[in-house]
VEXZA-279373 format. One line per 5 residues: number of its first residue (from 1); their letters; for each residue z, x, y of N, C-alpha, C, CB. Coordinates in nm, 3 decimals. Last residue first. Glycine has a CB too. Example, Ala and Ser with C-alpha at 12.3 -4.5 7.8 and 13.67 -1.06 7.14 Angstrom:
BEGIN
2 = sa = 0.708 1.285 -0.225 0.714 1.367 -0.106 0.787 1.290 0.003 0.572 1.408 -0.060 ~ 0.780 1.319 -0.569 0.780 1.230 -0.450 0.780 1.320 -0.330 0.905 1.131 -0.447
This chain:
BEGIN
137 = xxxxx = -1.257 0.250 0.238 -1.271 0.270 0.410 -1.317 0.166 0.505 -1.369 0.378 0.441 ~ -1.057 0.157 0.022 -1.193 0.142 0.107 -1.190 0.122 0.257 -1.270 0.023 0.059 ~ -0.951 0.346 -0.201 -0.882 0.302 -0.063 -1.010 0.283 -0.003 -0.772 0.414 0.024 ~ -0.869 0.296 -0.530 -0.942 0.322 -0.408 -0.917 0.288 -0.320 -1.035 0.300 -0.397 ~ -0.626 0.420 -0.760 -0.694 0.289 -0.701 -0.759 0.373 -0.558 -0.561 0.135 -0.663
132 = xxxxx = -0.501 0.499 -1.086 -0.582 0.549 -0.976 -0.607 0.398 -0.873 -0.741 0.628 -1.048 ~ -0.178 0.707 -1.243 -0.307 0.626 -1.225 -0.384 0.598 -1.122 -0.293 0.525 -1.254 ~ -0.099 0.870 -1.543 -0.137 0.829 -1.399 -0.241 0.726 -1.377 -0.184 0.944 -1.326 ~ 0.157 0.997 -1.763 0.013 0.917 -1.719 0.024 0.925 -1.579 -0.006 0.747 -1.768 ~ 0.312 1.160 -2.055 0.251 1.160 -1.873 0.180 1.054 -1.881 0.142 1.295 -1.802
127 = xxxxx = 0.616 1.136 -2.187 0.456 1.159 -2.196 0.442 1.138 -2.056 0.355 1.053 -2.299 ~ 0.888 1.387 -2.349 0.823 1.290 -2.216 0.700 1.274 -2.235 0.829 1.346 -2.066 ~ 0.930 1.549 -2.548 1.023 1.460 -2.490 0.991 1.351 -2.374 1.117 1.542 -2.444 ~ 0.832 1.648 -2.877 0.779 1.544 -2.729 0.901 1.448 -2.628 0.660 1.400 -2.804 ~ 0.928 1.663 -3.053 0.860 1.762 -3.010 0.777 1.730 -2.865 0.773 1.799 -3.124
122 = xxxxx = 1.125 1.453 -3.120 1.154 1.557 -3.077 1.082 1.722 -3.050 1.234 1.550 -3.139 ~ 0.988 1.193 -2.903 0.996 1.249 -3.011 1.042 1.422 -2.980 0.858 1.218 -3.083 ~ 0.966 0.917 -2.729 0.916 1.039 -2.703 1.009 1.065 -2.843 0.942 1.121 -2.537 ~ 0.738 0.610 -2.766 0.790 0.687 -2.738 0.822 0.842 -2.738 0.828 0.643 -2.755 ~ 0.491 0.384 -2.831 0.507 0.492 -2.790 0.585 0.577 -2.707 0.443 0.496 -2.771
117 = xxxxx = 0.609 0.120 -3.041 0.580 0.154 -2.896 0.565 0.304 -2.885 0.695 0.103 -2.798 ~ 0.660 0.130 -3.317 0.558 -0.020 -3.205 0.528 0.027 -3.079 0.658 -0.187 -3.154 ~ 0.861 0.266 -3.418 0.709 0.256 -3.491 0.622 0.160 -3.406 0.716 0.190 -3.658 ~ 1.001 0.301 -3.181 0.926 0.436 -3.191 0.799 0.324 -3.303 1.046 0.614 -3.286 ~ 1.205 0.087 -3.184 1.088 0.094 -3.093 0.991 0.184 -3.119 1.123 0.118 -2.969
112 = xxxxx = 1.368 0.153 -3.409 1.282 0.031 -3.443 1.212 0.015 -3.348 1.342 -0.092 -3.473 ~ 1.445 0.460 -3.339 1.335 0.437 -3.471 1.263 0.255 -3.511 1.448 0.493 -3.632 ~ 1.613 0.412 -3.115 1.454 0.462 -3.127 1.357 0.440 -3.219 1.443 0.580 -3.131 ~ 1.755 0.128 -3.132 1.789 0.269 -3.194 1.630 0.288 -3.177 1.873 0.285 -3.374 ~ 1.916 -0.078 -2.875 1.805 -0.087 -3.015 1.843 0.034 -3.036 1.622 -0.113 -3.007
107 = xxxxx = 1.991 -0.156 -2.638 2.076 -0.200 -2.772 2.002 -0.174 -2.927 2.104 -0.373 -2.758 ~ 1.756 -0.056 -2.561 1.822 -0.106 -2.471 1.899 -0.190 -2.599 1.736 -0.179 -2.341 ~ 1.571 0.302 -2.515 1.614 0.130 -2.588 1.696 0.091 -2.522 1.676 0.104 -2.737 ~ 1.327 0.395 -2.361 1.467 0.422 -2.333 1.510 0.271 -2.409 1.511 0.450 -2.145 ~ 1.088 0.601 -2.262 1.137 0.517 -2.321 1.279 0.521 -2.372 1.062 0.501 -2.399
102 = xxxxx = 0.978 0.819 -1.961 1.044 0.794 -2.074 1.052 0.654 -2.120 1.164 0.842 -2.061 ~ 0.673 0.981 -1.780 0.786 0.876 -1.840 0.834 0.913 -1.983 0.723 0.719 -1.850 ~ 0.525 1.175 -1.541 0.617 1.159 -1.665 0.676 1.044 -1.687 0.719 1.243 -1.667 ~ 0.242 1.129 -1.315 0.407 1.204 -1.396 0.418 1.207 -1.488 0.533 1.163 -1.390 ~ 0.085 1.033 -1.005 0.062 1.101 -1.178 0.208 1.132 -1.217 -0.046 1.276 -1.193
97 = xxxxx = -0.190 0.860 -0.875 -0.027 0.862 -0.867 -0.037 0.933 -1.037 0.077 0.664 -0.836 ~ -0.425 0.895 -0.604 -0.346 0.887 -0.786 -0.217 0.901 -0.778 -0.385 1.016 -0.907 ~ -0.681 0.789 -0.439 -0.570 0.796 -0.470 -0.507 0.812 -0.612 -0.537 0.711 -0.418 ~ -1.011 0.818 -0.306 -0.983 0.760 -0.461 -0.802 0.813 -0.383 -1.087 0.874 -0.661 ~ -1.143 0.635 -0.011 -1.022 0.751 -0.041 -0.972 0.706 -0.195 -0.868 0.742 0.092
92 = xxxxx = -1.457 0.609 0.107 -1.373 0.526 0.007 -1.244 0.665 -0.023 -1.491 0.464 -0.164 ~ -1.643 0.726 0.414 -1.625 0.689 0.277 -1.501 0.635 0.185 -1.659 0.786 0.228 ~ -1.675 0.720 0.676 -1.600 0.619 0.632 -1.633 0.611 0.514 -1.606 0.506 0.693 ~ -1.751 1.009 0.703 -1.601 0.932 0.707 -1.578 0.869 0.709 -1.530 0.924 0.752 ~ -1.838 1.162 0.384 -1.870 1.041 0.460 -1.760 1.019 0.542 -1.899 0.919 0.377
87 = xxxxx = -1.705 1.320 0.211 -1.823 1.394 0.302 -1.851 1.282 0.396 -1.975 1.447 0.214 ~ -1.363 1.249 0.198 -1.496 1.217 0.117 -1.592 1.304 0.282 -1.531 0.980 0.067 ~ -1.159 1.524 0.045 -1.191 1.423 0.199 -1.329 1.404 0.175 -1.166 1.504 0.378 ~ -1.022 1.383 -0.294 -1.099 1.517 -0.175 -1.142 1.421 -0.049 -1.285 1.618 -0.253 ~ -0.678 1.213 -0.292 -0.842 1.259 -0.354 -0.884 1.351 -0.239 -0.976 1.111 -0.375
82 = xxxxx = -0.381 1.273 -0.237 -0.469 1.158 -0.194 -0.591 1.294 -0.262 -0.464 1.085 0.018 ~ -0.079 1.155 -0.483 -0.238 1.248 -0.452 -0.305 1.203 -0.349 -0.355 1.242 -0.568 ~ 0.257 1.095 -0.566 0.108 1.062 -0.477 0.034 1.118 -0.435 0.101 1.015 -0.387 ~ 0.446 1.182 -0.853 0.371 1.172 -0.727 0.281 1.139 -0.674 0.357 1.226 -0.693 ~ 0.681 1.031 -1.044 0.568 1.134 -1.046 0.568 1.160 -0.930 0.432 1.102 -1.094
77 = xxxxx = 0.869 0.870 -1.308 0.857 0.978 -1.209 0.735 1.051 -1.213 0.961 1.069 -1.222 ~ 0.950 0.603 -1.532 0.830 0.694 -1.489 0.832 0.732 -1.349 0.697 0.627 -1.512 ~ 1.156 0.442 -1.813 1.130 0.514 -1.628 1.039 0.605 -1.621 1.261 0.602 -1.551 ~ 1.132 0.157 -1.945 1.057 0.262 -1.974 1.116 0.331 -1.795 0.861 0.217 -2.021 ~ 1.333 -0.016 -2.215 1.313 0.001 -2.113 1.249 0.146 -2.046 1.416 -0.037 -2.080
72 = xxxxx = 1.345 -0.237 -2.448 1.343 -0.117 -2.420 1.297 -0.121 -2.274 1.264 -0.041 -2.515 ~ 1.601 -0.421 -2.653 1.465 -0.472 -2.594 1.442 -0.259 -2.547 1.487 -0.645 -2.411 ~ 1.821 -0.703 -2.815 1.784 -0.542 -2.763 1.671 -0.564 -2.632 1.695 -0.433 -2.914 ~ 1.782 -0.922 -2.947 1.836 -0.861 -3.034 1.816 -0.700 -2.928 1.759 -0.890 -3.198 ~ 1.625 -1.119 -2.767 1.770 -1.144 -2.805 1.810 -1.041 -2.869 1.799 -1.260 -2.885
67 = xxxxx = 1.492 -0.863 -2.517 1.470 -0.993 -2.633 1.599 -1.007 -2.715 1.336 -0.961 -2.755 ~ 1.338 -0.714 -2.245 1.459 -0.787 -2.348 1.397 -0.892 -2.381 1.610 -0.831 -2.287 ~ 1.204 -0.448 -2.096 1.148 -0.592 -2.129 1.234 -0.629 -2.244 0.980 -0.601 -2.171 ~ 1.170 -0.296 -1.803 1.224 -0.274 -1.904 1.173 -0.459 -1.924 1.394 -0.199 -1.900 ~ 1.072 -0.022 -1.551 1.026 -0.128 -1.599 1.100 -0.135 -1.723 0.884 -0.130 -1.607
62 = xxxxx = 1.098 0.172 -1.266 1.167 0.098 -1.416 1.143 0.005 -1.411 1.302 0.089 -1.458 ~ 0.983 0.459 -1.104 1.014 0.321 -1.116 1.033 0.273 -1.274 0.898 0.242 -1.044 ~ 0.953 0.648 -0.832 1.025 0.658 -0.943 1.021 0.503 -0.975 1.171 0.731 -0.923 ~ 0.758 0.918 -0.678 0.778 0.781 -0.702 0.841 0.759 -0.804 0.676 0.711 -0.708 ~ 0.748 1.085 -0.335 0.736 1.087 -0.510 0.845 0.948 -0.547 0.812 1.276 -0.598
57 = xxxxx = 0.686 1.236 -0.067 0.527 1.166 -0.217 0.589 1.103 -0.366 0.397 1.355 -0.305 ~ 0.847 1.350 0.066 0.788 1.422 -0.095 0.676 1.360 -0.138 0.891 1.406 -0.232 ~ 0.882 1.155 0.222 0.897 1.251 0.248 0.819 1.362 0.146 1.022 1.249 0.265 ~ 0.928 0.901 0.126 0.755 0.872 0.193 0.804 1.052 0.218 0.706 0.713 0.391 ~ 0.989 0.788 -0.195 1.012 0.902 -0.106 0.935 0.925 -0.034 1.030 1.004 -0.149
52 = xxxxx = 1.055 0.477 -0.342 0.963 0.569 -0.314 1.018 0.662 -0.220 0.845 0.511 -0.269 ~ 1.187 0.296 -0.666 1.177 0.387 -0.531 1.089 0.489 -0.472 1.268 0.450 -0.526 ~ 1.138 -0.026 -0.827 1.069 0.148 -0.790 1.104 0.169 -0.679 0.903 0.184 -0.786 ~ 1.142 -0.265 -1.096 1.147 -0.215 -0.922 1.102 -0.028 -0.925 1.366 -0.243 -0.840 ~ 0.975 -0.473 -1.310 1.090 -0.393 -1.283 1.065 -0.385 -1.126 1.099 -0.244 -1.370
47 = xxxxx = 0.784 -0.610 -1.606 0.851 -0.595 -1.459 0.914 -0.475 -1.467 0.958 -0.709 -1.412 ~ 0.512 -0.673 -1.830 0.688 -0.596 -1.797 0.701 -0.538 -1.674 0.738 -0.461 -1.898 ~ 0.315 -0.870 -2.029 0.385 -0.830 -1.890 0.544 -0.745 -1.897 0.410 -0.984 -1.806 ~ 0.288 -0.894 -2.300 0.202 -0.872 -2.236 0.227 -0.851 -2.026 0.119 -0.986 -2.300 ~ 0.408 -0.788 -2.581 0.454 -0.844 -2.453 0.337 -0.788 -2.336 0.622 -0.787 -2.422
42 = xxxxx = 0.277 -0.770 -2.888 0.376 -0.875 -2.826 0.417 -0.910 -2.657 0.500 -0.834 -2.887 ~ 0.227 -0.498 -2.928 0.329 -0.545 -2.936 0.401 -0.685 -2.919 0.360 -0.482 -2.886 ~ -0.050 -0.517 -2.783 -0.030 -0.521 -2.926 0.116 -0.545 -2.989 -0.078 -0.397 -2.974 ~ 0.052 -0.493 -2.479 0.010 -0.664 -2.586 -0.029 -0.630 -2.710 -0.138 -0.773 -2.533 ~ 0.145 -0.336 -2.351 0.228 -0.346 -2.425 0.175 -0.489 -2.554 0.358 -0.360 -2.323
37 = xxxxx = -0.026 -0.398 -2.067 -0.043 -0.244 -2.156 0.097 -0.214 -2.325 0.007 -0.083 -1.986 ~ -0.098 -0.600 -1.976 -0.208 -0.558 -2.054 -0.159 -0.421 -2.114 -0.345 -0.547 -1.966 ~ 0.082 -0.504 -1.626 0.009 -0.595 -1.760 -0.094 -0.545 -1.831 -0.053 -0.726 -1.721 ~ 0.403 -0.380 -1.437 0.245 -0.351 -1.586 0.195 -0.463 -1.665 0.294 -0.244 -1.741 ~ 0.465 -0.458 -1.150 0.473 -0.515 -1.271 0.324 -0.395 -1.355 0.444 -0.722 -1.251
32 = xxxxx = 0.783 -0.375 -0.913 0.631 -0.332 -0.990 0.645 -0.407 -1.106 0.600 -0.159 -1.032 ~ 0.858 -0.378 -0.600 0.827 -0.444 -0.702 0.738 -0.405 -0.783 0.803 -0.541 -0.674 ~ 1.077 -0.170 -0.391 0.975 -0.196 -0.436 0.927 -0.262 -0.547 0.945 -0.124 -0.434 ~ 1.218 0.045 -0.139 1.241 0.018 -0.252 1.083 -0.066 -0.292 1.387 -0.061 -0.258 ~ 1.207 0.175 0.103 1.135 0.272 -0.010 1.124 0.169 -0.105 1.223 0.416 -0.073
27 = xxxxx = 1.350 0.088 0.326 1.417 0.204 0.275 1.298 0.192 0.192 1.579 0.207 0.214 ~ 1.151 -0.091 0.462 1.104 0.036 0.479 1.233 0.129 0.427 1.056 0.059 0.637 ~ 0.939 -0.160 0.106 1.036 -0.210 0.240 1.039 -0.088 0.322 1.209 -0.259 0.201 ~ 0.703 -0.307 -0.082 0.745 -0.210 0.003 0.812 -0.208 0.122 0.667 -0.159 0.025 ~ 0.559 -0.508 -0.216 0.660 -0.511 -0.156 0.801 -0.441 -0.109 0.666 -0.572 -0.191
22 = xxxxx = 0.406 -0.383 -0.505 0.417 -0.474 -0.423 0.530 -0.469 -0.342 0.407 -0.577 -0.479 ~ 0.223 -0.257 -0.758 0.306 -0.217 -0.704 0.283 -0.286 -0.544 0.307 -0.073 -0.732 ~ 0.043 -0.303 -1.125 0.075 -0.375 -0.964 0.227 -0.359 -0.874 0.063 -0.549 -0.987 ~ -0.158 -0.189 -1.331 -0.009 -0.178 -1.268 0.000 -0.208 -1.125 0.050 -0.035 -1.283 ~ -0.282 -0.252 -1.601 -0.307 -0.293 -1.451 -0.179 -0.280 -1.422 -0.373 -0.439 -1.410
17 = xxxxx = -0.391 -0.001 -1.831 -0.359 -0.087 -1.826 -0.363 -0.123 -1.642 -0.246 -0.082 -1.914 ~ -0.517 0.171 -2.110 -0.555 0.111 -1.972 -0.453 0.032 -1.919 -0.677 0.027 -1.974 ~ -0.432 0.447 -2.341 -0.450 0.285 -2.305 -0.449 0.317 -2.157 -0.314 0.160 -2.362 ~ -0.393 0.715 -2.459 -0.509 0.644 -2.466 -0.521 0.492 -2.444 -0.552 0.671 -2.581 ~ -0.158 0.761 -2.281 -0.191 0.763 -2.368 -0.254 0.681 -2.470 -0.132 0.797 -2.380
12 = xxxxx = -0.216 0.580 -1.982 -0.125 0.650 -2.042 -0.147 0.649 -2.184 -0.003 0.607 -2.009 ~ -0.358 0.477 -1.660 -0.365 0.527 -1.818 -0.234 0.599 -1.857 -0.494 0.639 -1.846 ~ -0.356 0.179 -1.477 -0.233 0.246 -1.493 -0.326 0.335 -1.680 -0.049 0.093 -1.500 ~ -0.484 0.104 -1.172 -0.569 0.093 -1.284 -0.431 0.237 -1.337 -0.790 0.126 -1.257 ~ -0.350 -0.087 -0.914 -0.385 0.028 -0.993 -0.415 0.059 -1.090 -0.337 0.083 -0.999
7 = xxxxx = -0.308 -0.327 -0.668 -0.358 -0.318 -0.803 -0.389 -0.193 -0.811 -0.468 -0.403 -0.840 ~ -0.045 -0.223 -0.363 -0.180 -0.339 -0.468 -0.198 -0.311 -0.612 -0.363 -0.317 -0.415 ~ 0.001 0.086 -0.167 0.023 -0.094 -0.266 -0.086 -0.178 -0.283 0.124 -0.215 -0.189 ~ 0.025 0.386 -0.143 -0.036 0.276 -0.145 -0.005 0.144 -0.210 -0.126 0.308 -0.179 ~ 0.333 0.492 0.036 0.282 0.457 -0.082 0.185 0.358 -0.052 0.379 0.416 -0.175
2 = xx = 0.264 0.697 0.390 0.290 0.600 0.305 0.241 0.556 0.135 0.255 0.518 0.384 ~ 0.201 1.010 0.439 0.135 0.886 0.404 0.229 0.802 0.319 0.002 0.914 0.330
C-alpha cells in the first residue's frame, strides 16, 4: 500500500497537532508541513520534505524552521499501519503512521532549544509520536 496523503492528526508528547503530507511522486519523495504544533514557541508552521519506502512502509521526513541567529530542525522515522479490517466492507480504514524523532539545532547549542522545545536528553535520546487519519470507504 501506498503512503496515505492529506491531513493527519500529528501527537507527540502531550500535543496535537495537523500534519499535512502532499505530493507524492513515484520515486517516494514528498511535501510535508506541521501546523499548530510549535505555537507556544512562536512558530506556528514548519515545512520540509520526506521519503517514503512503498516496500517496508517506512517513512522518513524533515522538517526544520530558521531564524537569523540559528533555528532547529526535527527528523522523524517510522512506519505505516493500516487499522483492523473493519466488520463492514465499506467501513472507514483508521491508518497510523508511528516512530521516533529527533531535534537537531541548526547553529544553536541544545541548551537554547531544549528550554522551548522538546528535545532529547541524555536519558532520552529520541521521543515517539504518531499519527492518525481515516480512510473513508
Amino acid at each position: 500500500m501506498t503512503l496515505i496523503t492529506g491531513s493527519w492528526k500529528l501527537f507527540t508528547d502531550k500535543k496535537q497537532a495537523d500534519l499535512h503530507i502532499d505530493n507524492l511522486t513515484s520515486k517516494g519523495k514528498f511535501t510535508v508541513s506541521i501546523n499548530n504544533w510549535l505555537t507556544e514557541v512562536g512558530i506556528p508552521s514548519i515545512q520540509g520534505e520526506g521519503l517514503w519506502d512503498d516496500v517496508s512502509q517506512q517513512i522518513t521526513m524533515v522538517v526544520s524552521h530558521e531564524i537569523e541567529t540559528g533555528g532547529v530542525s526535527f527528523i522523524f522515522n517510522g512506519y505505516q499501519i493500516e487499522g483492523p479490517e473493519p466488520v463492514d466492507p465499506a467501513g472507514d480504514i483508521l491508518w497510523i503512521l508511528m516512530g521516533t524523532y529527533q531535534a537537531s539545532p541548526i547553529n544553536l547549542g541544545l541548551d537554547v532549544i531544549g528550554e522551548r522545545i522538546p528535545v532529547e536528553t541524555p536519558r532520552r535520546q529520541m521521543l515517539g509520536w504518531y499519527a492518525q487519519i481515516t480512510e473513508v470507504k
